[in-house]
C-alpha positions as CSV (number, residue, x, y, z in Angstrom):
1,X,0.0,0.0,0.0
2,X,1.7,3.7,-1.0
3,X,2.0,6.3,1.6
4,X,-1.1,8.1,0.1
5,X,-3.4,4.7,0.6
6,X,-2.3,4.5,3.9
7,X,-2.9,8.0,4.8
8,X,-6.3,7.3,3.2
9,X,-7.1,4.6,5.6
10,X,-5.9,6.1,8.4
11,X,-8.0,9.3,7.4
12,X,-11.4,7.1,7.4
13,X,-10.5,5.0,10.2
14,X,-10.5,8.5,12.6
15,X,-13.8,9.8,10.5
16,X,-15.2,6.2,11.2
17,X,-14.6,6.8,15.3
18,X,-15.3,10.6,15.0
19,X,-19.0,9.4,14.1
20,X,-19.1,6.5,16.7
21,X,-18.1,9.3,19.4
22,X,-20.7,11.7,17.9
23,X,-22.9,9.4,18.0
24,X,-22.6,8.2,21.3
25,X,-22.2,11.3,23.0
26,X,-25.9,12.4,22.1
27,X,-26.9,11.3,25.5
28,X,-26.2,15.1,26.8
29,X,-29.0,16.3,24.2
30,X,-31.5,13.8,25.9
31,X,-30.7,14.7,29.4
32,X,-31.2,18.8,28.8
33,X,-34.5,17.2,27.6
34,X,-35.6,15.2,30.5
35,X,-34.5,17.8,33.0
36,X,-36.5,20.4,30.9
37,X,-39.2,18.3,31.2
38,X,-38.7,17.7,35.4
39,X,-39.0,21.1,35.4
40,X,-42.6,21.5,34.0
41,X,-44.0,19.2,36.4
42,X,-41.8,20.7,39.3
43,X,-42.3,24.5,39.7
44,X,-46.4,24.1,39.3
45,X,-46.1,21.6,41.9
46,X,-44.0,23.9,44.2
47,X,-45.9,26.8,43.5
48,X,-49.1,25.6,44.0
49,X,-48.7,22.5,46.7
50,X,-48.5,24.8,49.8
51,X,-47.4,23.4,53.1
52,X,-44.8,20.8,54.8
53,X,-46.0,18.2,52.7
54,X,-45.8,19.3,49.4
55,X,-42.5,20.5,50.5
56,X,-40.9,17.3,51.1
57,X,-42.8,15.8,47.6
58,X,-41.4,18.4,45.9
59,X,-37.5,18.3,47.6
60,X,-37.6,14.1,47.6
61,X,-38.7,13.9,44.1
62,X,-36.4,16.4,42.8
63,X,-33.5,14.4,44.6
64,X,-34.2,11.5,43.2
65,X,-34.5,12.5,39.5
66,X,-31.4,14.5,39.9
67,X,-30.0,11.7,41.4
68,X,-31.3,9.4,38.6
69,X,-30.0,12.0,35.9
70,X,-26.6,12.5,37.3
71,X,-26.3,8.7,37.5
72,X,-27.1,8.4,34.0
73,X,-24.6,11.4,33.1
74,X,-21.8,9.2,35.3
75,X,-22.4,5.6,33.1
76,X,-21.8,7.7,29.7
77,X,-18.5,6.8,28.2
78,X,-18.2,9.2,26.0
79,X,-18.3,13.0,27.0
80,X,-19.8,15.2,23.6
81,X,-17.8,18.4,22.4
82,X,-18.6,21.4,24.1
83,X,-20.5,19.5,27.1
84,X,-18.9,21.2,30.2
85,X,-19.5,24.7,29.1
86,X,-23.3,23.9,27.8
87,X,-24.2,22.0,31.1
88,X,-22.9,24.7,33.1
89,X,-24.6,27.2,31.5
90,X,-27.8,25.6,30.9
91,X,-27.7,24.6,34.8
92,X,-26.5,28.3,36.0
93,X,-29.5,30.0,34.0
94,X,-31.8,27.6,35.2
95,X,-30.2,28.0,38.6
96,X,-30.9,31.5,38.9
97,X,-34.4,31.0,36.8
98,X,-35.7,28.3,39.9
99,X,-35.1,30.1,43.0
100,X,-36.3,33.8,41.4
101,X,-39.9,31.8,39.5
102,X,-40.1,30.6,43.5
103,X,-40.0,33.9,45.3
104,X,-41.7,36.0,43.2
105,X,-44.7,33.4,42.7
106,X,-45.3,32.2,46.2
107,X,-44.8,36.0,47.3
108,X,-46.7,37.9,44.7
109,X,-48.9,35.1,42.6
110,X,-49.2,32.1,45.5
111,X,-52.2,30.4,43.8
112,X,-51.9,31.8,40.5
113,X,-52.1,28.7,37.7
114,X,-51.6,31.3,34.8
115,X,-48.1,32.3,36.6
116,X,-47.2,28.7,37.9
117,X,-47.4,27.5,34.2
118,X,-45.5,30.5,32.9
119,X,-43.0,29.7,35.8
120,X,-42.8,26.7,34.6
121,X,-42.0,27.5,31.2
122,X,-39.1,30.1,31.7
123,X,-37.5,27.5,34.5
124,X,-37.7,24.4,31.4
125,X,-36.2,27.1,28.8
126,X,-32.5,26.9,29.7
127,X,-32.0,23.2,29.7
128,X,-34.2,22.8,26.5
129,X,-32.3,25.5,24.8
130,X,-29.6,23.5,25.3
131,X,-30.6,20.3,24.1
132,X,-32.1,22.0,21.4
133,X,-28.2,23.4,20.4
134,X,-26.7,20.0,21.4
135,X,-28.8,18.8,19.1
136,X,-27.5,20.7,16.0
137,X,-24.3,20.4,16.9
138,X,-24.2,16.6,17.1
């Protein structure tokens, strides 16, 4: 085989494992996804279950998916392009949508569907966003 045959090879052997990595590593986008997802069920619930008991539902179940999630996140074997700067953003927007959606609904709008659901919506944009992005780029 000549030099440029071999180079050849060699050139679709990395393309061949670029696209099993690519591949593989679209786990991230489904994640975003399913934490987007959490969060439409999540803020309504914590907005509008009021009290020590929807508390603890509210704490508990959001342990365990996160729990769940970063399990998943942990079995992965192969980590996509750009991943650590996409989940930390997508987690520090969210992080700083979750907390404000809390205190101005239960202090301004503490049975209000109309806000919980729009609450609800802004706290799943970040992570969808996200995926949504992952997903072109993959």
């Amino acid at each position: 085989m000549s030099e440029r045959g071999a180079a050849a090879a060699a050139l679709r052997g990395l393309a061949r494992i670029e696209a099993g990595a690519r591949r593989r590593g679209r786990w991230h986008v489904g994640y975003l996804w399913a934490f987007a997802a959490w969060q439409l069920a999540l803020v309504p619930a914590a907005l509008l279950w009021h009290g020590p008991t929807g508390a603890l539902v509210c704490g508990l179940s959001s342990a365990l998916v996160v729990t769940g999630l970063s399990v998943f996140a942990l079995r992965q074997p192969v980590v996509p392009r750009g991943y650590v700067r996409r989940h930390l953003t997508a987690v520090g927007v969210w992080a700083a949508c979750y907390p404000a959606a809390l205190a101005v609904g239960l202090a301004g709008f503490p049975d209000s569907v109309g806000f919980a659901a729009a609450a609800a919506l802004a706290c799943a944009l970040p992570p969808a966003a996200a995926a949504w992005r992952g997903a072109r780029a993959a």
